[in-house]
ChimeraX commands (.cxc) that place a marker at each C-alpha (Angstrom):
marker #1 position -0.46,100.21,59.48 radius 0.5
marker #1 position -2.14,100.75,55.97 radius 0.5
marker #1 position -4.86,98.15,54.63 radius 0.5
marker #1 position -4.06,95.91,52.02 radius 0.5
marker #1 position -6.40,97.30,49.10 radius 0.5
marker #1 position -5.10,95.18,46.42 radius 0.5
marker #1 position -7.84,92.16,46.91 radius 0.5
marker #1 position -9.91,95.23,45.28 radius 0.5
marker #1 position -10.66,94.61,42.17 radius 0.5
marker #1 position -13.43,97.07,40.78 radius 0.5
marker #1 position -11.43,100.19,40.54 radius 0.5
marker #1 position -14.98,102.60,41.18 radius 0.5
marker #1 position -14.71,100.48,44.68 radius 0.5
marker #1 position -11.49,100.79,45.06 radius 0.5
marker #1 position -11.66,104.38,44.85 radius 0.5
marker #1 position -14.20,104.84,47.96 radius 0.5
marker #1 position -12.80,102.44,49.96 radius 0.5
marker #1 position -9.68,104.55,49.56 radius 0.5
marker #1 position -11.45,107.47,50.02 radius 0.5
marker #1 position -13.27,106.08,53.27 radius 0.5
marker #1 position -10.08,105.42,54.46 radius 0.5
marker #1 position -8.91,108.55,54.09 radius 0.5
marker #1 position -11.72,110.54,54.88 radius 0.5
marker #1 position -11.48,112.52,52.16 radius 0.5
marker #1 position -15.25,113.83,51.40 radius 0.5
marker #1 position -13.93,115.84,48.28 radius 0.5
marker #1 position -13.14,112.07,46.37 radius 0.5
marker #1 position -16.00,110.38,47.96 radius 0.5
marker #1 position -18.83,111.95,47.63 radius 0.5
marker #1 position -18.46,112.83,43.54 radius 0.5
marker #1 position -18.20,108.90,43.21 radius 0.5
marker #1 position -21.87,108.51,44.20 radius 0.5
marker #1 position -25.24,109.32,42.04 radius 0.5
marker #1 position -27.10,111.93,43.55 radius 0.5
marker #1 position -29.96,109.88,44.62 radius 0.5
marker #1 position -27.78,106.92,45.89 radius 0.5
marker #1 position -29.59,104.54,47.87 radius 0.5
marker #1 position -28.00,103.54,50.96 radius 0.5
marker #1 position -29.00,100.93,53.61 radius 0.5
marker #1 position -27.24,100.86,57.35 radius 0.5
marker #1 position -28.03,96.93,58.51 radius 0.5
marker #1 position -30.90,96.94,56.33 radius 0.5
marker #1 position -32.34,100.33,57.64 radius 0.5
marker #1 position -32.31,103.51,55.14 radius 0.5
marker #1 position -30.41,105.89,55.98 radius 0.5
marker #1 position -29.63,109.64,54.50 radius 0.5
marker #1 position -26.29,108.91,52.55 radius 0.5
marker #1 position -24.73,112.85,53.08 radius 0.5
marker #1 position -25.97,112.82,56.79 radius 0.5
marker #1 position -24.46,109.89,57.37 radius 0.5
marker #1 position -21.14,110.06,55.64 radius 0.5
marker #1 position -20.37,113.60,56.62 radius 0.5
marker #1 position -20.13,112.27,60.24 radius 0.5
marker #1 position -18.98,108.92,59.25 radius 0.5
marker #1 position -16.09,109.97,56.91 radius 0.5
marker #1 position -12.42,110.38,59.04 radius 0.5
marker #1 position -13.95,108.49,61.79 radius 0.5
marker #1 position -14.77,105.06,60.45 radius 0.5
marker #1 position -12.24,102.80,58.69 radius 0.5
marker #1 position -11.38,99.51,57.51 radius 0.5
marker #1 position -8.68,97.88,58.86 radius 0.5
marker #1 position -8.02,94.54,57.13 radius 0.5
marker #1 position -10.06,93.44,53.83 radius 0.5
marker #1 position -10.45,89.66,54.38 radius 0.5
marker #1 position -12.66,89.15,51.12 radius 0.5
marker #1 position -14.29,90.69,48.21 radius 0.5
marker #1 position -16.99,88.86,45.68 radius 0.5
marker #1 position -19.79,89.80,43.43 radius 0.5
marker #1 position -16.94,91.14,40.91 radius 0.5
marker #1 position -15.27,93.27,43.00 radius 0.5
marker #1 position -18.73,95.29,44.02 radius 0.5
marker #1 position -19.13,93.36,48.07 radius 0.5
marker #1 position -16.50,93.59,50.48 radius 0.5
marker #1 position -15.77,91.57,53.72 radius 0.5
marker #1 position -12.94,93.01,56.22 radius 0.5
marker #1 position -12.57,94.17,59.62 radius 0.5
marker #1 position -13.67,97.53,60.60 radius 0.5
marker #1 position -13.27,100.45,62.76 radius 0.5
marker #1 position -15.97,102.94,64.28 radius 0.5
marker #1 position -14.69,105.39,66.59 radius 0.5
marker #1 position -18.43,105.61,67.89 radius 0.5
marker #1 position -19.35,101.82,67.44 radius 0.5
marker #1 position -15.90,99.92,68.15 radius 0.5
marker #1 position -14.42,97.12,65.84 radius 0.5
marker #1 position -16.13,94.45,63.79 radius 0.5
marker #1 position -16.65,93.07,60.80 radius 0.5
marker #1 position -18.73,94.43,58.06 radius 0.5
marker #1 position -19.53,94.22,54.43 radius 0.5
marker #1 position -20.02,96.81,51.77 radius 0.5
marker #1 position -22.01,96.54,49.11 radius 0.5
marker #1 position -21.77,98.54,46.38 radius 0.5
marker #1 position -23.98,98.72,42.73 radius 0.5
marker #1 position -22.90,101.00,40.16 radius 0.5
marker #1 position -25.26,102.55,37.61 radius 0.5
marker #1 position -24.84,102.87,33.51 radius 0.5
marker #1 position -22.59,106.07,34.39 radius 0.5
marker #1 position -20.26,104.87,36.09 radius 0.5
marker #1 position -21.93,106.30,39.95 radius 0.5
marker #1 position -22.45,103.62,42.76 radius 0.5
marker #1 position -25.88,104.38,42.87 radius 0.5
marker #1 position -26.65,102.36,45.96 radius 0.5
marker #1 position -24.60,101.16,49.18 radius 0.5
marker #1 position -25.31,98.40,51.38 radius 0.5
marker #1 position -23.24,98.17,54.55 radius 0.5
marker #1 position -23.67,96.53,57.62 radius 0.5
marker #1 position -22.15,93.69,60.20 radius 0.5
marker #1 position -21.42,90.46,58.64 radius 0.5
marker #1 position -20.32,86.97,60.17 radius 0.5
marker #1 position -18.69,85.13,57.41 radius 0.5
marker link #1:1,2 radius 0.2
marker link #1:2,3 radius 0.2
marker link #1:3,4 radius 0.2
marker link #1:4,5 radius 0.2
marker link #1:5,6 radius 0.2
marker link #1:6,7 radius 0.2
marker link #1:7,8 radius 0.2
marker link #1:8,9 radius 0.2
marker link #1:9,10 radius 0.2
marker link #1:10,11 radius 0.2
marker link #1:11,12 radius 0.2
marker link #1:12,13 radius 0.2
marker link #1:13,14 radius 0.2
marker link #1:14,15 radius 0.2
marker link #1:15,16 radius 0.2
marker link #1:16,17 radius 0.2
marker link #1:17,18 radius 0.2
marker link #1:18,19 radius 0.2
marker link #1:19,20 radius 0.2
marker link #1:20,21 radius 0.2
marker link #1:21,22 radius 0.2
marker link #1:22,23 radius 0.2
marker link #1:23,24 radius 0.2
marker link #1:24,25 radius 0.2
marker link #1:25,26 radius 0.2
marker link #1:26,27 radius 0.2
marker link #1:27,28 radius 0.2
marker link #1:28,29 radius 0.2
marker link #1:29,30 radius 0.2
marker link #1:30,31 radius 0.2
marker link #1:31,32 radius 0.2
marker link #1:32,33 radius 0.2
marker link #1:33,34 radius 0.2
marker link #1:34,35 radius 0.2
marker link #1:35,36 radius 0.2
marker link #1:36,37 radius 0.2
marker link #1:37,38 radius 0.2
marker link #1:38,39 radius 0.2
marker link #1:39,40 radius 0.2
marker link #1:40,41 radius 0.2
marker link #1:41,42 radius 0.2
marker link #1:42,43 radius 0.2
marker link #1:43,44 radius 0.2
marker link #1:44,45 radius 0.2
marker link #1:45,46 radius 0.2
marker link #1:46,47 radius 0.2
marker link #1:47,48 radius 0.2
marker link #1:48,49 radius 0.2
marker link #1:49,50 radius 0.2
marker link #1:50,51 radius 0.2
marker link #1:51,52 radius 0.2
marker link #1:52,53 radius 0.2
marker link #1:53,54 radius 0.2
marker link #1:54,55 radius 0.2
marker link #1:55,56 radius 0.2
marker link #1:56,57 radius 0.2
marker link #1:57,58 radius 0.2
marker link #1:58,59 radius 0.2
marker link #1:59,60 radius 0.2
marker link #1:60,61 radius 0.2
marker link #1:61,62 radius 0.2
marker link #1:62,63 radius 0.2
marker link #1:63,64 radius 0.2
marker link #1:64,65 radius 0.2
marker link #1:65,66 radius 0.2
marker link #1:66,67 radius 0.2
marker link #1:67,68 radius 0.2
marker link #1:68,69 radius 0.2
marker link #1:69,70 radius 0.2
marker link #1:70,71 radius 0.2
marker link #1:71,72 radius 0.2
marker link #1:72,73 radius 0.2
marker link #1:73,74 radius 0.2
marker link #1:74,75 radius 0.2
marker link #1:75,76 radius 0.2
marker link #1:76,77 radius 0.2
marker link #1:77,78 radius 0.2
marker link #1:78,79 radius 0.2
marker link #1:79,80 radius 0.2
marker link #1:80,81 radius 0.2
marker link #1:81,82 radius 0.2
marker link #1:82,83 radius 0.2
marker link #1:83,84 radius 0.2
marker link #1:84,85 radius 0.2
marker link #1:85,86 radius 0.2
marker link #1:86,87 radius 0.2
marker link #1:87,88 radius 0.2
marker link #1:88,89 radius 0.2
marker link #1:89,90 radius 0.2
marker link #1:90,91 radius 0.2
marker link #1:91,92 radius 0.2
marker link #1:92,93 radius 0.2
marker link #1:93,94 radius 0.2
marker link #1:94,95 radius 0.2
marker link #1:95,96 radius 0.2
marker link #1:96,97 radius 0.2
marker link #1:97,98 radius 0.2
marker link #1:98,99 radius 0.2
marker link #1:99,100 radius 0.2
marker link #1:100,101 radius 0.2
marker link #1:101,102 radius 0.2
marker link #1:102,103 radius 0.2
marker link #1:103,104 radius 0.2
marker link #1:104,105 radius 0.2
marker link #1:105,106 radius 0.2
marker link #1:106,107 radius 0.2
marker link #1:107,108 radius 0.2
marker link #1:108,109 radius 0.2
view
């Protein structure tokens, strides 16, 4: 069943969520700045490295809330390594328009 995306309101977030959900590496990766920070429960983590294992393997599967303007969102999510549970991304986006850092990570809200 496909996620509700319409709680999303930034459309550069919108965009890589639906890109996350579809794995599709050739949308999501051009949405990032080239020296995007990215933080994995508050550990730094190499954003390629990660994603390019990550991407077609880990999923939302229900958006319960977004805030901050559109740039943090809450949902249920989906690992095929790590299981399902809840998460929340957190996204900045520079004066170009690139989310130039991601912060993602379990949440209990």
């Amino acid at each position: 069943m496909p996620v509700d995306l319409t709680k999303l309101s930034n459309p550069k977030v919108k965009a890589a969520i639906m890109a996350l959900q579809k794995g599709d590496e050739k949308i999501w990766f051009p949405l990032f700045a080239p020296e995007v920070a990215f933080y994995d429960d508050g550990n730094q983590m190499k954003f390629n490295n990660f994603f390019k294992k990550a991407l077609g393997h880990e999923r939302f599967t229900r958006i319960d809330k977004v805030e901050n303007n559109g740039l943090h969102v809450y949902g249920h999510f989906h690992s095929d390594q790590w299981g399902d549970f809840t998460t929340c991304f957190k996204f900045e986006i520079n004066k170009e328009g690139k989310i130039s850092s991601l912060a993602i990570g379990q949440a209990v809200y």
